[in-house]
Structures are given as C-alpha cells and as structure tokens.
N, C-alpha and C positions, 0 to 999 in steps of 0.2 A: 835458699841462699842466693841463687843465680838471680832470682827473681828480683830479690829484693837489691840486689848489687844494679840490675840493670835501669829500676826504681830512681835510686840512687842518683847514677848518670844520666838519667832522661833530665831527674830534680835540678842538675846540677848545671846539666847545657840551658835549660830552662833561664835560669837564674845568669847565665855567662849572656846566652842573646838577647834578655831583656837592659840587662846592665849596659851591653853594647849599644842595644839601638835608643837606652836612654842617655847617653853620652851623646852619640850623635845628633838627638834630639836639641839636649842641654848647650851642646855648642852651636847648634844652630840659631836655637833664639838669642843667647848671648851674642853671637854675629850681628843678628839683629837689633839686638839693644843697643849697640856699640852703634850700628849705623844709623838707629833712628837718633840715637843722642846727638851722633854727628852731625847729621841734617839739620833737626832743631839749631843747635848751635850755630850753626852756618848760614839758615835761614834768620835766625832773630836776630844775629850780628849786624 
C-alpha cells in the first residue's frame, strides 16, 4: 500500500515538473516568435 501510494507521488511530481518546465519552455519560444515576427516586421517595413 505505502509502496504504491509513494508510486503514486513520485508519478505525479513527475508529471507536475515536466508540465512546469514545459510551460517555461512554451513561453520561451513564444517570446521568441513575438520577437522574431517583430523584427521581420521592422526590418521589411
């Protein structure tokens, strides 16, 4: 029972820090797309 409870929350922090550092990911490139769009735009203007 203990085992599988600690299973469990290993499963679940697992799942919590990859969702985090996909987010921080996620908004990193989006930053990025924002800025490269910006540029483009600034440059072709």
């Amino acid at each position: 029972m203990f085992v599988k409870l600690t299973n469990t929350i290993s499963v679940l922090l697992a799942i919590f820090v990859v969702l985090r550092f996909g987010e921080l990911i996620y908004r990193d490139k989006l930053s990025y797309a924002f800025a490269g769009d910006f540029l483009l735009r600034y440059v072709l203007d």
